[in-house]
C-alpha positions in Angstrom: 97.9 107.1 56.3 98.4 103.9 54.7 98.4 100.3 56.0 101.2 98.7 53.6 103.7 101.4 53.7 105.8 101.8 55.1 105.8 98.7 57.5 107.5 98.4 60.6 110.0 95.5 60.9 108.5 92.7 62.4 111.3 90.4 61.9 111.9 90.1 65.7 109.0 90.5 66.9 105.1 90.9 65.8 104.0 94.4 65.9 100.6 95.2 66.4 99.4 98.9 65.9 95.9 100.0 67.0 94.5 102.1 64.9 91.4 102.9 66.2 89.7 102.5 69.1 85.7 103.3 70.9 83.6 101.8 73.2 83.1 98.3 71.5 85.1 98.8 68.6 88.8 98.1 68.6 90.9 97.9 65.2 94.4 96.6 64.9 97.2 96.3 61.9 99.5 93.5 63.0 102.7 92.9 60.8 104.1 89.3 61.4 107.3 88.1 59.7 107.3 84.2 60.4 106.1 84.2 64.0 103.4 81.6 65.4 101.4 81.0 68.5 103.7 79.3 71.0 103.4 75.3 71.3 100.1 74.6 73.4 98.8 78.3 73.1 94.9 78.6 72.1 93.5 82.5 71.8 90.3 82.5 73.8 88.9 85.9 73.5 86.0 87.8 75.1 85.8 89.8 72.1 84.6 89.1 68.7 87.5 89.5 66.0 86.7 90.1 61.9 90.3 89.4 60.5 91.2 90.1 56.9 94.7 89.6 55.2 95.9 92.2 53.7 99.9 90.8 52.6 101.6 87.6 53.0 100.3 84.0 54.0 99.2 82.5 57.0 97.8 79.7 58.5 95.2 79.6 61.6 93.9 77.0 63.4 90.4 76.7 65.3 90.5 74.3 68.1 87.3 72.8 67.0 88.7 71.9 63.3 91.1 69.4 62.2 92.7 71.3 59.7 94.0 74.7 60.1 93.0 77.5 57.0 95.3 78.8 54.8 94.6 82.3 54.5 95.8 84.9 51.4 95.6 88.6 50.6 92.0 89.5 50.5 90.9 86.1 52.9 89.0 87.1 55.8 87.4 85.4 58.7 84.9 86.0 61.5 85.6 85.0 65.0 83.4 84.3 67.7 84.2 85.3 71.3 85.3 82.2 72.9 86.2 80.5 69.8 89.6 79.1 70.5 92.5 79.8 67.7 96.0 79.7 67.3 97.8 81.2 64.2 100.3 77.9 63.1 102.0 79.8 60.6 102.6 83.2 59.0 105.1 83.7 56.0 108.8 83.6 57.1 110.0 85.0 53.9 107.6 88.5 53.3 105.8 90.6 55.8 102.0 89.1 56.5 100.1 91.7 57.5 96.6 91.8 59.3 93.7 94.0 59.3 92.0 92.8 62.8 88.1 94.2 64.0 87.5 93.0 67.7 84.3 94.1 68.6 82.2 93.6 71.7 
């Protein structure tokens, strides 16, 4: 298997593949291609999430900072449960593709 190819078209619509899941372990690839959080939306998740970029650009937003991060290939973050995000941005031009842990 391989994460970059070949992608599913996300053009439309995110798409987000699980990849493996157990008891307090979840792990996701999700392909965006220029989709956002809707206007007002805030991710507030029981579950911890370690996300790493593996393609593409996007930009996410924490609820307690003022500006949101620009995140590359290779960038990677760790998110506490209950820390409220939004992703403002992903590329509209390439596939951005995610590697996201969400772990209890």
């Amino acid at each position: 298997m391989n994460l970059l190819f070949p992608l599913p078209d996300a053009r439309a619509v995110e798409r987000v593949d699980e990849l493996l899941t157990r008891p307090g372990l979840r792990i996701t690839r999700i392909v965006s291609f220029g989709q956002a959080s809707p206007p007002g939306f805030w991710y507030d998740q029981d579950e911890g999430e370690w996300i790493l970029l593996l393609a593409g650009a996007a930009q996410l937003r924490f609820a307690d900072e003022a500006e949101a991060n620009l995140l590359r290939p290779g960038d990677y973050l760790d998110i506490a449960p209950h820390r409220r995000h939004r992703v403002e941005w992903t590329d509209p031009a390439a596939a951005t593709v995610w590697l996201a842990v969400f772990y209890g």
